[in-house]
C-alpha positions in Angstrom: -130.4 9.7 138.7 -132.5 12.5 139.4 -136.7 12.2 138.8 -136.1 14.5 135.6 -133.3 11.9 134.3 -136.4 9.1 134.9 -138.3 10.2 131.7 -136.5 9.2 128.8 -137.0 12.1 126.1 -136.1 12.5 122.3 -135.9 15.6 120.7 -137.1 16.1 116.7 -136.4 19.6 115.1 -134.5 21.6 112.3 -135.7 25.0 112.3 -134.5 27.9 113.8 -137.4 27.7 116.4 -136.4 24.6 117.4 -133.1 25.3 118.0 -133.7 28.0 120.5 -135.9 25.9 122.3 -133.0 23.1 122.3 -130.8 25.6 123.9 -133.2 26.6 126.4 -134.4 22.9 127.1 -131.1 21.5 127.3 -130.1 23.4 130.4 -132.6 21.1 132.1 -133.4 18.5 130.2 -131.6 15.1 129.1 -132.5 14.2 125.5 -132.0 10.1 124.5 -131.8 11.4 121.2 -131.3 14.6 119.1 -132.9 13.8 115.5 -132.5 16.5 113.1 -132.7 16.5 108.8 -129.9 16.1 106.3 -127.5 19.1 105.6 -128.8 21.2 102.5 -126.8 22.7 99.9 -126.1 26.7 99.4 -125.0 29.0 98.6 -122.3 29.8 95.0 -120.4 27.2 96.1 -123.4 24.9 97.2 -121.4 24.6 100.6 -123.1 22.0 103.1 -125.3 24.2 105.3 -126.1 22.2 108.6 -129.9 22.1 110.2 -130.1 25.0 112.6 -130.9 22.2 115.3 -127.9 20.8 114.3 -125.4 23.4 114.1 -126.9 24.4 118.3 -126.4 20.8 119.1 -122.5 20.8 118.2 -122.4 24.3 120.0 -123.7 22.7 122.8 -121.7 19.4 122.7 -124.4 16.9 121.9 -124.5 14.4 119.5 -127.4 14.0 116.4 -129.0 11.9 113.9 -129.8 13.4 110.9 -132.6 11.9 108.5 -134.0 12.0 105.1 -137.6 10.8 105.9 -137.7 10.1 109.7 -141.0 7.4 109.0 -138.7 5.5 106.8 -135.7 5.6 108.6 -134.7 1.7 109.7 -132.6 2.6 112.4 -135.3 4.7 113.9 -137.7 2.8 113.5 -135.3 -0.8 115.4 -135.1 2.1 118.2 -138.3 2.8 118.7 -139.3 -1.5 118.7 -136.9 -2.4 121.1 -136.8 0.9 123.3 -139.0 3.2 123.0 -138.7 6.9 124.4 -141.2 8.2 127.1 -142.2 11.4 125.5 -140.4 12.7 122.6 -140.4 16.6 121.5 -141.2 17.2 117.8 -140.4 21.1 117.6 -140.3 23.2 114.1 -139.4 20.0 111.6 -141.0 20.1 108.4 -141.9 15.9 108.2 -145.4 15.1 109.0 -145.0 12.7 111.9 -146.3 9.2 111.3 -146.5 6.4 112.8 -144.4 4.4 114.5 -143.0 7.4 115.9 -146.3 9.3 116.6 -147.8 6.8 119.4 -145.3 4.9 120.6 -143.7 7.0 123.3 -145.5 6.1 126.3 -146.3 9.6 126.9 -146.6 10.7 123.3 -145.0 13.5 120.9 -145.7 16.8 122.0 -145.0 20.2 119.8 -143.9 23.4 121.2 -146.4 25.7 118.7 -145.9 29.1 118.4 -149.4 30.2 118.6 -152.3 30.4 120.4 -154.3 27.1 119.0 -156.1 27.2 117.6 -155.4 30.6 116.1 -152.7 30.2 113.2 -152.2 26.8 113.0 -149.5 25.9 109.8 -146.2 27.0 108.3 -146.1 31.2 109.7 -147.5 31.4 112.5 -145.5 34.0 113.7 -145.3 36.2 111.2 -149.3 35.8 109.6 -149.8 36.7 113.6 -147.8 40.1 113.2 -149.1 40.6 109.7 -152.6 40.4 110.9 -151.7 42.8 114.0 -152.2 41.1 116.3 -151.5 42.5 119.8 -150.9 39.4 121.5 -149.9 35.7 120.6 -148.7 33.0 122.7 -147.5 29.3 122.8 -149.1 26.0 122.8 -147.7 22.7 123.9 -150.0 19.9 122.5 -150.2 16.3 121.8 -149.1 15.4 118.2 -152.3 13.9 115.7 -152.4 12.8 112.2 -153.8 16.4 111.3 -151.6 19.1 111.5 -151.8 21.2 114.7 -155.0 20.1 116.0 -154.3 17.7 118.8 -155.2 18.3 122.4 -153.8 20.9 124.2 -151.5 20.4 127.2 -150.7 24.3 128.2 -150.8 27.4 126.6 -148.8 30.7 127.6 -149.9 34.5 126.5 -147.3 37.1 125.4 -148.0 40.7 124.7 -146.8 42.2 120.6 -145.9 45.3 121.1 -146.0 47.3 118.3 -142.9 47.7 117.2 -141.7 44.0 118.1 -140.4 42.3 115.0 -141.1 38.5 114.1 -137.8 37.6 115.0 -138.0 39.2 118.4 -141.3 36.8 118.7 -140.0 34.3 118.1 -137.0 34.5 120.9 -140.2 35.1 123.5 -142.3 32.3 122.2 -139.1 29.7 122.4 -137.9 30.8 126.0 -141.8 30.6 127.0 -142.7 27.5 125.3 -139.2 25.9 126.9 -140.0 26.6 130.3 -143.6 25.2 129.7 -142.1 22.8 128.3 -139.3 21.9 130.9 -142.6 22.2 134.0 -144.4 19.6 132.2 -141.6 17.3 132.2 -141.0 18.0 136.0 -144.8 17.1 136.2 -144.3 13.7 134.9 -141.1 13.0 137.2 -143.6 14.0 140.2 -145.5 10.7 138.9 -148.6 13.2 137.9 -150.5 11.9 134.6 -151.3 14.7 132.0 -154.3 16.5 131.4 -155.5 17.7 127.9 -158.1 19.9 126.6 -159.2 19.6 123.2 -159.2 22.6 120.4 -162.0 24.0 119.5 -161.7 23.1 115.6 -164.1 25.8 114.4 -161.9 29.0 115.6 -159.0 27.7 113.6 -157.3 30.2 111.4 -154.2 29.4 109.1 -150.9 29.9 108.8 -150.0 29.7 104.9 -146.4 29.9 104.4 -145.1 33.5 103.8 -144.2 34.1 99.5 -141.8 36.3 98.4 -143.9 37.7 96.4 -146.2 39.1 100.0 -142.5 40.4 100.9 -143.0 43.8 97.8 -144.2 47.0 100.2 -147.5 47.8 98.4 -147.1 51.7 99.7 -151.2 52.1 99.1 -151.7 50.0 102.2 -152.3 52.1 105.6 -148.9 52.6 107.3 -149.8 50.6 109.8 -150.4 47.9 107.9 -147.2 48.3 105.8 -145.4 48.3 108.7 -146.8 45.3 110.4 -145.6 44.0 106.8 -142.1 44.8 107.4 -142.0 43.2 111.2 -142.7 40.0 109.6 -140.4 40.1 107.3 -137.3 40.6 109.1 -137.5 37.5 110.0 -136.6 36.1 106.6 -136.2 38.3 103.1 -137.0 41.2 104.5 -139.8 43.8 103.0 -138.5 45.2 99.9 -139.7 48.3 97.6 -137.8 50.2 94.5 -136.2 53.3 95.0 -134.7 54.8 91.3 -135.0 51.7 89.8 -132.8 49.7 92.9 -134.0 47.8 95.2 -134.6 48.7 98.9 -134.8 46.4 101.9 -136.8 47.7 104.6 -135.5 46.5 107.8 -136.9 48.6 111.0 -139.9 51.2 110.4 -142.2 53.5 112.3 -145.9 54.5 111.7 -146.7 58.2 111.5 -150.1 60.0 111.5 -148.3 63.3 110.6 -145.0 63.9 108.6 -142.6 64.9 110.4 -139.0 65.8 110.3 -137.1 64.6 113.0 -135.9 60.7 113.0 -135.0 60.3 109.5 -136.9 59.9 105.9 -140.5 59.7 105.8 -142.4 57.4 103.4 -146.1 58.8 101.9 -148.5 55.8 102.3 -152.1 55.4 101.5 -152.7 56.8 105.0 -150.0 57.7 107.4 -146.5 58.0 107.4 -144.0 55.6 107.7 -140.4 56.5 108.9 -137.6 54.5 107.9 -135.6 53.6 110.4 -133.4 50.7 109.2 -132.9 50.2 105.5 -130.9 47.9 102.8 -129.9 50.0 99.4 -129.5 46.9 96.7 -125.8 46.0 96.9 -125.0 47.3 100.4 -125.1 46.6 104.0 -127.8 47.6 106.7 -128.0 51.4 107.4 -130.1 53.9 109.0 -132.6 55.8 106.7 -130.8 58.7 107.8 -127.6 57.5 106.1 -129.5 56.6 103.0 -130.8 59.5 102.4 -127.3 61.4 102.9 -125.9 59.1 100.3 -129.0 60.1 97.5 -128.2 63.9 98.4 -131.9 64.2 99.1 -132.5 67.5 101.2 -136.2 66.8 101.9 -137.3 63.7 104.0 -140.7 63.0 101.9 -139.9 60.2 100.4 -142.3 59.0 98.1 -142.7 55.6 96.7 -144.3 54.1 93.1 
């Protein structure tokens, strides 16, 4: 057994974060056990749609536990009284984490966040991060509290936004950066080194409200900057919408212009700016280029102009 085998680890997620970060983690770590919610229901046919933690597990051969409410869980809660876990991972889950799960692994429960705590602690960090324009973010591996994303911090990695990254594309950075930070500190602990925390400074924390669909409707007398920082967020989920001749249009991939322009496709007129369309939804259809949409309206100018 190797000194990385030693530390007996569980791993808690559901999201689509933390499924990435399994992947990544699982090359080099050894997880006890894989704990993961029940299967939801979607869909027309309300087919059983597994966790996302879930459905990289089985890709990756490993076995999970799924659970309604994981304080209240019996069988978790026998495991943890007669043999506790070391450290366990709680990654992108959506329980609050109680006891006797919270303290009892000797070495605590420790969140990858995608964030720079205690900037955008909550529900979106990713996207209120993009939203805001911000031109960096980063990833914070702390110690699990009763309140939500304010214990200690353990590391913390930096990652540049460009401007045209999308939330999505964050999001793969922040879980292949917060893995391997992740993956060190466990090495750490093998070495027989004891961790070292550094507490938040409470009063720079900013919120992360979760994103409504309602934020997801382009408002087109917004800056294009700002509308476009609007529709990097939401690719990662509905996607930015606006109406075009009464139909609905998803707005998938855009580009902020001072000037109009004709080259690259329609243009968009916005409070200030330009925005060029790049990748766009027509209601109904699949993914195109705005190029190709505006072929199909038989639109010879590539003004576009929005209600």
């Amino acid at each position: 057994m190797n000194g990385l085998d030693a530390i007996k680890i569980w791993f808690v997620g559901g999201g689509g974060f933390a499924a990435s970060c399994l992947a990544h983690m699982s090359k080099s770590l050894r997880f006890e056990k894989i704990i993961t919610s029940l299967p939801t229901r979607a869909g027309r046919g309300l087919s059983e749609q597994l966790s996302r933690v879930e459905e990289t597990a089985l890709g990756l051969a490993l076995s999970v536990e799924r659970v309604s409410s994981l304080s209240k869980d019996q069988k978790i809660t026998e495991s943890l009284l007669l043999s506790p876990p070391d450290l366990a991972f709680v990654i992108d889950f959506g329980q609050i984490i109680k006891e006797p799960l919270l303290n009892a692994p000797r070495f605590g429960c420790l969140n990858i966040h995608p964030s720079l705590l205690p900037l955008w602690r909550g529900a979106a960090p990713v996207q209120r991060a993009i939203l805001a324009g911000d031109a960096k973010s980063g990833v914070t591996l702390f110690r699990l509290v009763e309140e939500m994303d304010a214990g200690p911090i353990l590391r913390q990695a930096e990652v540049p936004v460009p401007i045209n990254m999308s939330a999505n594309e964050l999001f793969d950075v922040l879980a292949f950066t917060g893995s391997q930070i992740a993956i060190e500190s466990v090495e750490f602990l093998s070495k027989g080194e004891a961790f070292q925390y550094s507490e938040q400074n409470h009063e720079l924390a900013t919120y992360a409200d979760k994103l409504s669909k309602a934020e997801a409707e382009v408002r087109w007398s917004l800056d294009a900057l700002q509308i476009h920082n609007s529709v990097r967020a939401f690719a990662s989920s509905v996607g930015a919408f606006t109406f075009y001749n009464g139909k609905r249009l998803k707005l998938w991939r855009t580009e902020p212009r001072d000037s109009l322009s004709t080259e690259g496709g329609p243009v968009a007129v916005c409070g200030k700016g330009y925005l060029r369309l790049v990748e766009v939804q027509p209601e109904g259809k699949r993914k195109m280029s705005g190029a190709e949409w505006l072929r199909g309206l038989g639109v010879k100018s590539v003004e576009i102009r929005f209600d």
